[in-house]
N, CA, C and O atoms as CSV, one atom per row, in Angstrom:
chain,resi,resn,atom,element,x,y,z
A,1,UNK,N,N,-15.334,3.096,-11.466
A,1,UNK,CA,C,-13.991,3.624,-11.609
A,1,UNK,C,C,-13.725,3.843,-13.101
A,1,UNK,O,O,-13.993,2.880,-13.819
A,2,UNK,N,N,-13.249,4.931,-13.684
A,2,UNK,CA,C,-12.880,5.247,-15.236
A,2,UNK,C,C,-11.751,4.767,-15.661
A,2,UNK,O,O,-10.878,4.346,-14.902
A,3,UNK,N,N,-11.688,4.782,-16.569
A,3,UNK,CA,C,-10.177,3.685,-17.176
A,3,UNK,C,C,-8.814,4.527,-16.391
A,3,UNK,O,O,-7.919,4.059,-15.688
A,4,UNK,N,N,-9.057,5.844,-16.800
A,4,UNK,CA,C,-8.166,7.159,-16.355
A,4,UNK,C,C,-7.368,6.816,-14.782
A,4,UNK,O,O,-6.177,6.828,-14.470
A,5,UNK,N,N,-8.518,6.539,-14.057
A,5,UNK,CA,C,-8.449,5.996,-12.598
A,5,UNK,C,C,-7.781,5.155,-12.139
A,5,UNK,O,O,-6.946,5.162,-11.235
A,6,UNK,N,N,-8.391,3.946,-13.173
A,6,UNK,CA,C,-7.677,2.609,-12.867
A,6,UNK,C,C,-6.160,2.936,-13.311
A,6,UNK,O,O,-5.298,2.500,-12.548
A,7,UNK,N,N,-5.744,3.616,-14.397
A,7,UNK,CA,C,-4.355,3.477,-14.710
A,7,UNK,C,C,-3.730,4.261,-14.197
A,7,UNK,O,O,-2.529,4.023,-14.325
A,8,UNK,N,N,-3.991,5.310,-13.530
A,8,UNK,CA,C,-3.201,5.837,-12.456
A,8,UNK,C,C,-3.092,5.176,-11.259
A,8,UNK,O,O,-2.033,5.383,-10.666
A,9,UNK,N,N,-3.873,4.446,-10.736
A,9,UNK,CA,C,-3.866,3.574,-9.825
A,9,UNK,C,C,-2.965,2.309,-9.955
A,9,UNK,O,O,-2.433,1.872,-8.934
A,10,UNK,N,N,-2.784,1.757,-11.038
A,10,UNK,CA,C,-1.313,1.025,-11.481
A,10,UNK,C,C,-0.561,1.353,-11.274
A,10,UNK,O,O,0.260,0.778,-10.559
A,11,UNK,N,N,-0.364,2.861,-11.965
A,11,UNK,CA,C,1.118,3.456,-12.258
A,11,UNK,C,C,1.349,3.587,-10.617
A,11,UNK,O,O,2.469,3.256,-10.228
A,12,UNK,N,N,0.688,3.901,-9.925
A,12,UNK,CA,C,1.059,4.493,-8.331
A,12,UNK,C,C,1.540,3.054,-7.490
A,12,UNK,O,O,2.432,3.054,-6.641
A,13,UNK,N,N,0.885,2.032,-7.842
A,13,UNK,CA,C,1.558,0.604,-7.638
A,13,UNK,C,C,2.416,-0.108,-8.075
A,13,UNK,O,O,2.861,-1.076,-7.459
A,14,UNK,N,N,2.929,0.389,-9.635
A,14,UNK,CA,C,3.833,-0.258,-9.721
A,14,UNK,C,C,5.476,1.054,-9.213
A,14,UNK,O,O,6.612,0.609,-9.053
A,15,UNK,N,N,5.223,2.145,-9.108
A,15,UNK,CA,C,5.989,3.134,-8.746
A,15,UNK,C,C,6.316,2.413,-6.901
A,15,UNK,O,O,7.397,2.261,-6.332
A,16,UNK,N,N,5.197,2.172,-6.505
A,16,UNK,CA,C,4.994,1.720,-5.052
A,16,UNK,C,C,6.418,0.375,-4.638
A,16,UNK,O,O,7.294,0.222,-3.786
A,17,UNK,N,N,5.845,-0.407,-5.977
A,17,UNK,CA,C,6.368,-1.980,-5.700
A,17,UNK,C,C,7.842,-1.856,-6.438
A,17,UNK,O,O,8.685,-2.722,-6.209
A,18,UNK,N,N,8.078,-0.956,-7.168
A,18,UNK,CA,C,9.783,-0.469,-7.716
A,18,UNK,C,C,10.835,0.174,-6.352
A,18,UNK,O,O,12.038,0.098,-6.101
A,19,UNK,N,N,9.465,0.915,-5.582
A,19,UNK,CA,C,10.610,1.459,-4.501
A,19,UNK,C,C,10.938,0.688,-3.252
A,19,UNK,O,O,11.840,1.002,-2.475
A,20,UNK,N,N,10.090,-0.403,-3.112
A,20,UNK,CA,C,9.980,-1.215,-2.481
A,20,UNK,C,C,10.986,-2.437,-2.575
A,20,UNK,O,O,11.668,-2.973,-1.701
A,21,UNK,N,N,10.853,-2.688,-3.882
A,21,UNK,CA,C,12.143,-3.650,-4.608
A,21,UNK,C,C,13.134,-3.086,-3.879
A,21,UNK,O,O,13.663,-3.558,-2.873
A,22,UNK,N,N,13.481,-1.576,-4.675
A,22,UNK,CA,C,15.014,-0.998,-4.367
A,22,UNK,C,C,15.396,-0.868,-3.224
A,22,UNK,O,O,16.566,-0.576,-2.978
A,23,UNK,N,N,14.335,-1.091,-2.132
A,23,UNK,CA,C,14.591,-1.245,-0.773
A,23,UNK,C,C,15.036,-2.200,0.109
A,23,UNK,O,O,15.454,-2.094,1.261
A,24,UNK,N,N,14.807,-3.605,-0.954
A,24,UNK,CA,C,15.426,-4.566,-0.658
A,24,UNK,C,C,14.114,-5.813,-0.131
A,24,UNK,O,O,14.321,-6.969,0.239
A,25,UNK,N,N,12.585,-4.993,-0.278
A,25,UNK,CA,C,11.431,-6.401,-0.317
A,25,UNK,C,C,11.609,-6.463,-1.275
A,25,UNK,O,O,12.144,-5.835,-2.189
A,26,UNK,N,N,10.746,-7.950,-0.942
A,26,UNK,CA,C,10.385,-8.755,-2.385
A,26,UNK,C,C,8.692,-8.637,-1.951
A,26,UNK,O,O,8.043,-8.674,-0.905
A,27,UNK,N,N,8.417,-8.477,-3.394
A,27,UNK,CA,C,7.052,-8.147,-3.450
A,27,UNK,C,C,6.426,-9.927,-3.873
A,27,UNK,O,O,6.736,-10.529,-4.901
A,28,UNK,N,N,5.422,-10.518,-2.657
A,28,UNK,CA,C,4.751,-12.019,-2.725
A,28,UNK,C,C,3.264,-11.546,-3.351
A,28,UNK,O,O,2.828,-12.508,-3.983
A,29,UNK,N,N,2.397,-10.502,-3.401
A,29,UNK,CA,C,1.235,-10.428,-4.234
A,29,UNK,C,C,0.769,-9.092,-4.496
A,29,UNK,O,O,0.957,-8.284,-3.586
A,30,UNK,N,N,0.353,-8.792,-5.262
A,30,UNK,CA,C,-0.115,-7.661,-6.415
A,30,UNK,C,C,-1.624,-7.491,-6.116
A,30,UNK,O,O,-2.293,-8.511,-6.281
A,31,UNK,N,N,-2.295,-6.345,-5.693
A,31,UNK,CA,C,-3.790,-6.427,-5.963
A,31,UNK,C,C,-4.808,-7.798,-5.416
A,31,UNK,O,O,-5.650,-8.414,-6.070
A,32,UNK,N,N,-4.495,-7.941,-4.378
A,32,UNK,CA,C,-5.235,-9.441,-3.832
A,32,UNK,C,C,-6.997,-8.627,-3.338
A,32,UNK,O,O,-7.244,-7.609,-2.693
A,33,UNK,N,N,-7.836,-9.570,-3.950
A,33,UNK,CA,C,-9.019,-8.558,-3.604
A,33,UNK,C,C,-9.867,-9.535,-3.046
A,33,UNK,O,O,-10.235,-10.502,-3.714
A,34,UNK,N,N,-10.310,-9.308,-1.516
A,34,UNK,CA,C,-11.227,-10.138,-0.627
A,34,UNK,C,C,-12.346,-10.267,-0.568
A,34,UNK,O,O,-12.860,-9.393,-1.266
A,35,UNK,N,N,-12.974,-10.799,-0.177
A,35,UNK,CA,C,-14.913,-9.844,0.156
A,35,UNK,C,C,-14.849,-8.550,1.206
A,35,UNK,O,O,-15.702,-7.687,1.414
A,36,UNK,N,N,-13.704,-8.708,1.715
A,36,UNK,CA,C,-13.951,-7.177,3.041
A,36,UNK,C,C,-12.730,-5.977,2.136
A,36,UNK,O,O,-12.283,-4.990,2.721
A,37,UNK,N,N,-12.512,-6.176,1.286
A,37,UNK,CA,C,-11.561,-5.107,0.085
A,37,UNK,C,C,-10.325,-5.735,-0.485
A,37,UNK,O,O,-10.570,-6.810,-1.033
A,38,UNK,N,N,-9.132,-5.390,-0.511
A,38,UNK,CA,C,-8.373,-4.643,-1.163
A,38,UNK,C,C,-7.107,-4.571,-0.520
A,38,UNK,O,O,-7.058,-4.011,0.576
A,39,UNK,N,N,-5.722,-5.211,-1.196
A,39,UNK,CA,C,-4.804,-5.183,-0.359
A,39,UNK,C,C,-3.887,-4.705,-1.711
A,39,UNK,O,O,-4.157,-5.355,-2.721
A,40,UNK,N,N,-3.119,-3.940,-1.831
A,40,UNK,CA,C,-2.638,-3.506,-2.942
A,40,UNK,C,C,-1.379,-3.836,-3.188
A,40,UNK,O,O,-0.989,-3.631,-4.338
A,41,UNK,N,N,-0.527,-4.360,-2.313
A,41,UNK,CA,C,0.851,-5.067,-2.242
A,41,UNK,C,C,1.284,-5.669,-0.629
A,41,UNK,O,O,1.182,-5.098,0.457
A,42,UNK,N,N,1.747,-6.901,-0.928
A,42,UNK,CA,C,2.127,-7.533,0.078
A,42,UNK,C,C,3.652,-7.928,-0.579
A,42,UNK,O,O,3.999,-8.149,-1.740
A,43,UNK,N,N,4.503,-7.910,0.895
A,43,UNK,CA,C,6.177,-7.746,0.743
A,43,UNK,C,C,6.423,-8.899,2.247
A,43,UNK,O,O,5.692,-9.095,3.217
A,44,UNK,N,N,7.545,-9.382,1.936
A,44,UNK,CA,C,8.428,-9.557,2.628
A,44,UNK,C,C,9.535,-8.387,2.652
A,44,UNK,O,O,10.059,-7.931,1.636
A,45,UNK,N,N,9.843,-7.923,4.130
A,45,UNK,CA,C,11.148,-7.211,4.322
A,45,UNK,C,C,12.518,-8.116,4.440
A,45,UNK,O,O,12.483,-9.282,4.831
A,46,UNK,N,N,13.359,-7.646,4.173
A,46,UNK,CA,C,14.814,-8.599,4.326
A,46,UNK,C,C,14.924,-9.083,5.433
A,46,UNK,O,O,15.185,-10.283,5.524
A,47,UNK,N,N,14.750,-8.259,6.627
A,47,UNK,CA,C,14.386,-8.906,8.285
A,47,UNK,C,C,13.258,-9.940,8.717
A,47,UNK,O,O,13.022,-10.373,9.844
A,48,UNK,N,N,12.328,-10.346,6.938
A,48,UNK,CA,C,11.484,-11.304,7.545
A,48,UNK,C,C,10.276,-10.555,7.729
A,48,UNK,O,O,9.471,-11.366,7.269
A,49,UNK,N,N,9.620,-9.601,8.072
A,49,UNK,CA,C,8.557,-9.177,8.384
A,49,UNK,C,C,7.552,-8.873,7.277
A,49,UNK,O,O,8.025,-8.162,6.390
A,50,UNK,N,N,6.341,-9.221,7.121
A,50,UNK,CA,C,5.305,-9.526,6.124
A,50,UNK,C,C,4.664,-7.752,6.547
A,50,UNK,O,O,4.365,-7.104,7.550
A,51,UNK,N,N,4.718,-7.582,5.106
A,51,UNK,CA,C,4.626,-5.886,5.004
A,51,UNK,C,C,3.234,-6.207,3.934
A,51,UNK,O,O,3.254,-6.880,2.904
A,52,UNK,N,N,2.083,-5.508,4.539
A,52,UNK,CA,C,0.898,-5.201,3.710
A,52,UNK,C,C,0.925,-3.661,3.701
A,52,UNK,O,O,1.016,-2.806,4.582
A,53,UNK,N,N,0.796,-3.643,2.209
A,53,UNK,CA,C,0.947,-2.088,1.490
A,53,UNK,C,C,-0.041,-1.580,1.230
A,53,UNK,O,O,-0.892,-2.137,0.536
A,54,UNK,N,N,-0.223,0.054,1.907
A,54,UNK,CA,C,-1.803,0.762,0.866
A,54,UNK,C,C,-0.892,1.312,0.421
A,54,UNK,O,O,0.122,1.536,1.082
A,55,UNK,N,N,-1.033,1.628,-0.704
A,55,UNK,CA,C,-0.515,2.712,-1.816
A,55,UNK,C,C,-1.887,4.036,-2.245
A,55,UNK,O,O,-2.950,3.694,-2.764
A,56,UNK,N,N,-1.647,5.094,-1.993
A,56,UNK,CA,C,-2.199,6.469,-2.184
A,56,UNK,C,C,-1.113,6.899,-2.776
A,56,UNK,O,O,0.084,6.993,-2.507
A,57,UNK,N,N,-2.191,7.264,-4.112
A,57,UNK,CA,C,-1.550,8.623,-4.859
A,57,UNK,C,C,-2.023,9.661,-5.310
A,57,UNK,O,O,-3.033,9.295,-5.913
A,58,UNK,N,N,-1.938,10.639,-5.390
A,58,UNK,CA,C,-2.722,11.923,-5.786
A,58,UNK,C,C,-2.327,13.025,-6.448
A,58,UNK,O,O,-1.311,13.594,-6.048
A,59,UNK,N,N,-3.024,13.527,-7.552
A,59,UNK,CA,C,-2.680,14.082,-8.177
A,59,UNK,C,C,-2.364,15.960,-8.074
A,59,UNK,O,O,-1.687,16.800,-8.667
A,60,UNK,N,N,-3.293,15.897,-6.981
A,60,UNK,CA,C,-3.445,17.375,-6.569
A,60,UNK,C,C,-3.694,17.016,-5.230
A,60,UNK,O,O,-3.994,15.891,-4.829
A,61,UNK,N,N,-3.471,18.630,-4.179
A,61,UNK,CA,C,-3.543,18.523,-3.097
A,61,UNK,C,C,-4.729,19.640,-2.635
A,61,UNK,O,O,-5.181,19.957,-1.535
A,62,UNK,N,N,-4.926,19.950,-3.615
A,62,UNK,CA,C,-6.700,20.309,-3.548
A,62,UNK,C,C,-7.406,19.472,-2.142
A,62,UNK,O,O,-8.338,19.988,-1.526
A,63,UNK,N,N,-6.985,18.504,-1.860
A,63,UNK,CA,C,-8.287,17.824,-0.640
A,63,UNK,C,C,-7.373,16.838,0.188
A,63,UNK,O,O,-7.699,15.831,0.817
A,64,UNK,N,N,-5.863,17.547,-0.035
A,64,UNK,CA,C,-4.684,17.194,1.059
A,64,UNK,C,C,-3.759,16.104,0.345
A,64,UNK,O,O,-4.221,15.739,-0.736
A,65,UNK,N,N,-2.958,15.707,0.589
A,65,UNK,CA,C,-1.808,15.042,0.065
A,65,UNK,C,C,-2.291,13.841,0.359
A,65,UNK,O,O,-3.304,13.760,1.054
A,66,UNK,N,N,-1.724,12.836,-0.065
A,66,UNK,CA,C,-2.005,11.588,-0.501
A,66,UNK,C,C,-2.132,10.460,1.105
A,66,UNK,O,O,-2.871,9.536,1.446
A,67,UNK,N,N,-1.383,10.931,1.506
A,67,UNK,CA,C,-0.519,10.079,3.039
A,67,UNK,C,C,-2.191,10.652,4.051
A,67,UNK,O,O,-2.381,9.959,5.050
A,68,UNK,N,N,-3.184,11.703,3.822
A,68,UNK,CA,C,-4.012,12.107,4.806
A,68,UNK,C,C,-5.276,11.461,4.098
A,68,UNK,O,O,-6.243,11.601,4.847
A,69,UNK,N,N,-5.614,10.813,2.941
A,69,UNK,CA,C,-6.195,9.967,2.802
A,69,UNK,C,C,-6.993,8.752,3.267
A,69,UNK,O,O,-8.132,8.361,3.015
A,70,UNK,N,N,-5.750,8.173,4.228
A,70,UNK,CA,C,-6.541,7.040,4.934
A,70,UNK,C,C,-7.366,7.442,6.358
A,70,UNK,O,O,-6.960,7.979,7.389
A,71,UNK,N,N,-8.806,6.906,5.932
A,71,UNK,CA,C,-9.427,7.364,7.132
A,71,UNK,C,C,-9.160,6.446,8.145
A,71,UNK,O,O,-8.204,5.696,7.949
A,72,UNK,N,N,-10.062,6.284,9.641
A,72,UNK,CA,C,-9.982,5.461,10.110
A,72,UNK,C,C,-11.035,4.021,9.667
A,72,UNK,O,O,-10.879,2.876,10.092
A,73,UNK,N,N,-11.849,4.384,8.934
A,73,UNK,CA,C,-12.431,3.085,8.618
A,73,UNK,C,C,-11.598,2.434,7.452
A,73,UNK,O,O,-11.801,1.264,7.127
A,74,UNK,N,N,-10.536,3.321,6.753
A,74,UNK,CA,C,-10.030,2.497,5.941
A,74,UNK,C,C,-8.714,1.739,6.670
A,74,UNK,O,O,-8.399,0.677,6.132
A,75,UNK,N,N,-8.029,2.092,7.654
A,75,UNK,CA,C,-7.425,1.666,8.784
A,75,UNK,C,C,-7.977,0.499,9.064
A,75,UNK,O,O,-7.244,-0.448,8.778
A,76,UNK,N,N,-9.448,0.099,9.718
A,76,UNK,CA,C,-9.883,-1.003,9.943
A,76,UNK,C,C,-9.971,-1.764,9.406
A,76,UNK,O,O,-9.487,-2.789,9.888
A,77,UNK,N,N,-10.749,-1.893,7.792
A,77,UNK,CA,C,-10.617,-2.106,6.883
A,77,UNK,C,C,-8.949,-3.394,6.553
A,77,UNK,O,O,-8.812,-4.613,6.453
A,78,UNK,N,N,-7.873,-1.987,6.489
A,78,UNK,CA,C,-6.572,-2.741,6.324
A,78,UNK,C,C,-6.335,-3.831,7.711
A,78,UNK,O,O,-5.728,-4.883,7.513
A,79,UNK,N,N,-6.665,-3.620,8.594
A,79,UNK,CA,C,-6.001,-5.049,9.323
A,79,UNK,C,C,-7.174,-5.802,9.134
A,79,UNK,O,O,-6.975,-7.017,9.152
A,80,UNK,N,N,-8.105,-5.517,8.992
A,80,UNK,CA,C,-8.990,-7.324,8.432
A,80,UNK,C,C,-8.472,-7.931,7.619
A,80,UNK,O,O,-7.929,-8.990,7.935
A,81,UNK,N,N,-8.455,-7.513,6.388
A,81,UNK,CA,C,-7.621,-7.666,5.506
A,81,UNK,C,C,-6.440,-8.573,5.762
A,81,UNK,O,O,-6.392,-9.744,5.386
A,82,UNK,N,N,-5.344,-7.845,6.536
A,82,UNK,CA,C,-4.302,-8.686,6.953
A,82,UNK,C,C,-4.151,-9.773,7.764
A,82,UNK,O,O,-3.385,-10.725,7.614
A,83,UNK,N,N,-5.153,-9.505,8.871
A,83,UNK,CA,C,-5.660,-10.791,9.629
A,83,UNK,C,C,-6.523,-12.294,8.594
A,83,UNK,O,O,-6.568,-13.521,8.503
A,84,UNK,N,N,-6.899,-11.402,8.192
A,84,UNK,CA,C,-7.532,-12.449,6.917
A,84,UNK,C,C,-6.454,-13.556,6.212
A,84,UNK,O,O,-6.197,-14.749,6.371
A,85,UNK,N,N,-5.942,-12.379,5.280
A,85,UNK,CA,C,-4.851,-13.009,4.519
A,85,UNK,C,C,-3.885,-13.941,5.238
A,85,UNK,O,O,-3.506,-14.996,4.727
A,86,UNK,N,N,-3.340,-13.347,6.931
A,86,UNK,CA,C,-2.162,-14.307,7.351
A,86,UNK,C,C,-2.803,-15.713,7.783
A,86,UNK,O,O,-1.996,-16.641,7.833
A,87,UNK,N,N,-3.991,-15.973,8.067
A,87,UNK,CA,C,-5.017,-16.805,8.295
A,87,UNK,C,C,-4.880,-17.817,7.328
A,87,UNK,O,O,-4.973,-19.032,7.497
A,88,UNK,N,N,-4.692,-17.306,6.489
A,88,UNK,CA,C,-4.832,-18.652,5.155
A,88,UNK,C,C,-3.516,-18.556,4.249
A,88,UNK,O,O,-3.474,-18.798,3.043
A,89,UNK,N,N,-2.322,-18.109,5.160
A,89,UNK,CA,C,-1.015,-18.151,4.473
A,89,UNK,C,C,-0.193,-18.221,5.896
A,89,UNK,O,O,0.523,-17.287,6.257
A,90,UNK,N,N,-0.353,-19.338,6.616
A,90,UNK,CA,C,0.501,-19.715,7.679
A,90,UNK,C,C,1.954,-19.912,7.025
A,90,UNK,O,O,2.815,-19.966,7.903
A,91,UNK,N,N,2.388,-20.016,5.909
A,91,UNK,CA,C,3.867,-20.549,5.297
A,91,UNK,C,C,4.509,-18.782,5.524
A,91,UNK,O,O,5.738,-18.852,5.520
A,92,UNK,N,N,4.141,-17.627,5.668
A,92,UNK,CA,C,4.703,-16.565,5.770
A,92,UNK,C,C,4.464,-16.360,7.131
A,92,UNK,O,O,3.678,-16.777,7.982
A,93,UNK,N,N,5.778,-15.268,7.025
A,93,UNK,CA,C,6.654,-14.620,8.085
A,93,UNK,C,C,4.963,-14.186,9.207
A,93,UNK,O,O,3.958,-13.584,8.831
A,94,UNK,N,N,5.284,-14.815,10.656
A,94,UNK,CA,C,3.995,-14.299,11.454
A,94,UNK,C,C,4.498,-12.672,11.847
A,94,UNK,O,O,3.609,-11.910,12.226
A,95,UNK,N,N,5.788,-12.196,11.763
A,95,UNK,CA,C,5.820,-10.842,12.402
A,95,UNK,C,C,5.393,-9.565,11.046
A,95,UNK,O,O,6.059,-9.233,10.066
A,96,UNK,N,N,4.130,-9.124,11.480
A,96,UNK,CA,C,4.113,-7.877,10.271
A,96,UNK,C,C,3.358,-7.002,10.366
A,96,UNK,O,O,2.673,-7.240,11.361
A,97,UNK,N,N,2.990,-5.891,9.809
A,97,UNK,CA,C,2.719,-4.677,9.774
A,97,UNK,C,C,2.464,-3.819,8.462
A,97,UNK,O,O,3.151,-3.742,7.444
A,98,UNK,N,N,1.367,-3.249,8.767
A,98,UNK,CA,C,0.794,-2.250,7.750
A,98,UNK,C,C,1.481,-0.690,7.586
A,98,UNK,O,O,1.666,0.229,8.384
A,99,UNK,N,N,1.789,-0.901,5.974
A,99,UNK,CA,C,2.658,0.549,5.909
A,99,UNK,C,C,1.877,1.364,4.847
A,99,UNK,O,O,0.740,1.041,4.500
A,100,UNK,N,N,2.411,2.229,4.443
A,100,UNK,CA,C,1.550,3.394,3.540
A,100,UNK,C,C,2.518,3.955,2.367
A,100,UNK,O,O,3.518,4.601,2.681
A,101,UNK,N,N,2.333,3.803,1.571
A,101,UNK,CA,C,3.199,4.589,0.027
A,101,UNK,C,C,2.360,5.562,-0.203
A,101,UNK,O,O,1.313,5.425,-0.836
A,102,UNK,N,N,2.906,6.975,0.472
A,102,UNK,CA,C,2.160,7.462,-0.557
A,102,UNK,C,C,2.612,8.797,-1.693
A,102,UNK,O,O,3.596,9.526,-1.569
A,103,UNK,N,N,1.917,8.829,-2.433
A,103,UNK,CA,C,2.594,9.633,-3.704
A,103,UNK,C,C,2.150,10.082,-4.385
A,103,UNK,O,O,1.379,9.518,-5.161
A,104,UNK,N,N,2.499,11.621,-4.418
A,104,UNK,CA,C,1.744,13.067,-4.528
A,104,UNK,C,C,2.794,12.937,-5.866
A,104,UNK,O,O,3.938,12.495,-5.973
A,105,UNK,N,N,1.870,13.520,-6.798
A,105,UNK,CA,C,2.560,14.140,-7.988
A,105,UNK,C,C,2.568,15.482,-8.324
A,105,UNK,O,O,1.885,16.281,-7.684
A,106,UNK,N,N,3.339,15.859,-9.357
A,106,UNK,CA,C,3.845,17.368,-9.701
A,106,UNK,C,C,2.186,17.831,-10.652
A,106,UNK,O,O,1.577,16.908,-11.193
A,107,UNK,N,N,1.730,19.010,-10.729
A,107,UNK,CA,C,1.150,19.734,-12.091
A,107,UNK,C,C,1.658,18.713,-13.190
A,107,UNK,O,O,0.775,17.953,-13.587
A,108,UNK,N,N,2.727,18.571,-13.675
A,108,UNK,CA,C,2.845,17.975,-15.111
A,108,UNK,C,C,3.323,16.322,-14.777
A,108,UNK,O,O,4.145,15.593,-15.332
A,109,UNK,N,N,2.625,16.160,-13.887
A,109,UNK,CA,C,2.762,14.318,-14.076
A,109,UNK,C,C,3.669,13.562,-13.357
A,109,UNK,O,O,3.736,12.337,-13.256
A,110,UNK,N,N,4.347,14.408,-12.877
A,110,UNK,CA,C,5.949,13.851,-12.595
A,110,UNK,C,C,5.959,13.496,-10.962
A,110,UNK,O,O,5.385,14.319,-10.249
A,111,UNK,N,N,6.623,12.226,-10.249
A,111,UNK,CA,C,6.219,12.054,-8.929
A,111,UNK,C,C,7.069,13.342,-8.329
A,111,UNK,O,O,8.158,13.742,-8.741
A,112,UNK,N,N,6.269,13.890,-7.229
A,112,UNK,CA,C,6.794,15.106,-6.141
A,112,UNK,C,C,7.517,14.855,-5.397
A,112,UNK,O,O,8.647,15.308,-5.215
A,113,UNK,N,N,6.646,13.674,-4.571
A,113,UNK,CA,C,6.924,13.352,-3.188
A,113,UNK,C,C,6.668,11.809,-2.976
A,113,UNK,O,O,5.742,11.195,-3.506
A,114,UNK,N,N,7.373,11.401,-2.343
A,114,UNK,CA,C,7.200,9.446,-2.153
A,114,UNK,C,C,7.690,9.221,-0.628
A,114,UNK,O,O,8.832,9.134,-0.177
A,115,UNK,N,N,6.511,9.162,-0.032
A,115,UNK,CA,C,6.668,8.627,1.509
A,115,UNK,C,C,5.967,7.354,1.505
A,115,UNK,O,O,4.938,6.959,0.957
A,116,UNK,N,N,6.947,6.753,2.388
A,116,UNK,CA,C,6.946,5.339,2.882
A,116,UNK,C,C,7.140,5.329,4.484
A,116,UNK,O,O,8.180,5.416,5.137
A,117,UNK,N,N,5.514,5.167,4.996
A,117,UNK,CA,C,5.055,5.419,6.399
A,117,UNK,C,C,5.456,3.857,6.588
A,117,UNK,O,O,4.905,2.888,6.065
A,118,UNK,N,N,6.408,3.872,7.350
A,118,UNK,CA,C,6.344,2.072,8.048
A,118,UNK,C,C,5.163,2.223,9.433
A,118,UNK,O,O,5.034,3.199,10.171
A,119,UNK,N,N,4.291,0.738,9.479
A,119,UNK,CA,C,3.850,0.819,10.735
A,119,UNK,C,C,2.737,1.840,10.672
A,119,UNK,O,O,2.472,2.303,11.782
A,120,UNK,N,N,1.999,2.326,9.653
A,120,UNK,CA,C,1.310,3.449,9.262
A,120,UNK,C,C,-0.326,3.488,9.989
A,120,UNK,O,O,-1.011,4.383,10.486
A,121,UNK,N,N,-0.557,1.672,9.694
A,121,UNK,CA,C,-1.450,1.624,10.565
A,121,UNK,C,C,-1.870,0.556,11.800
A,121,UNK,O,O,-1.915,-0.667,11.668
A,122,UNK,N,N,-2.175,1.334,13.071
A,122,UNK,CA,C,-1.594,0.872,14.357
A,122,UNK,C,C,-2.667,-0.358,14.697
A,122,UNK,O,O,-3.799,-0.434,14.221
A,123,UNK,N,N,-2.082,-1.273,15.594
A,123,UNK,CA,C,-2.816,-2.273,16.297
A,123,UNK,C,C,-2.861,-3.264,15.246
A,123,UNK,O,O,-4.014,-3.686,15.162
A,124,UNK,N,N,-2.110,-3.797,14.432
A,124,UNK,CA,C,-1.439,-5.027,13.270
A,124,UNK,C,C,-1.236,-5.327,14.166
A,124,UNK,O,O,-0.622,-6.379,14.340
């Protein structure tokens, strides 16, 4: 991964975990990285429900917008992950679900578009 990469990949997480705030989660971990991948934000919702976040962002839509990104192996992928994690964090909320940020930017840098797929990926 190039430095370039990695820091757009911040900026798209911390853009992720700001809109998320203003939504009223609280964000419990940042970048948690397993032996089976990669969980890029985990939330409590105000109703209690333990929200694991992919965040996609993209700069061009050259090879489709950001939200058509996740394949299905990265789908699988995300509920191991979450099954994993709630496994060894019984003190959080048991009701939850995998959602999707994702966020397409303008030609000159600027965010376009910011969708927040609740429930994004099925069988959590």
């Amino acid at each position: 991964m190039t430095d370039r990469t990695r820091r757009l990949g911040e900026a798209g997480e911390r853009l992720a975990a700001d809109y998320l705030q203003n939504q009223g989660y609280r964000i419990v971990e940042r970048n948690v990285r397993r032996r089976e991948g990669e969980i890029d934000l985990i939330a409590v919702q105000d109703n209690g429900t333990l929200v694991f976040v992919e965040v996609k962002l993209r700069r061009s839509s050259r090879t489709g917008g950001a939200i058509q990104s996740i394949s299905p192996a990265k789908e699988a992928r995300l509920r191991t992950l979450a099954e994993a994690y709630i496994a060894e964090h019984p003190d959080l909320p048991e009701d939850l679900r995998i959602d999707v940020v994702a966020i397409d930017l303008t030609v000159s840098g600027e965010v376009g578009k910011l969708q927040h797929i609740q429930n994004a990926v099925e069988g959590n």
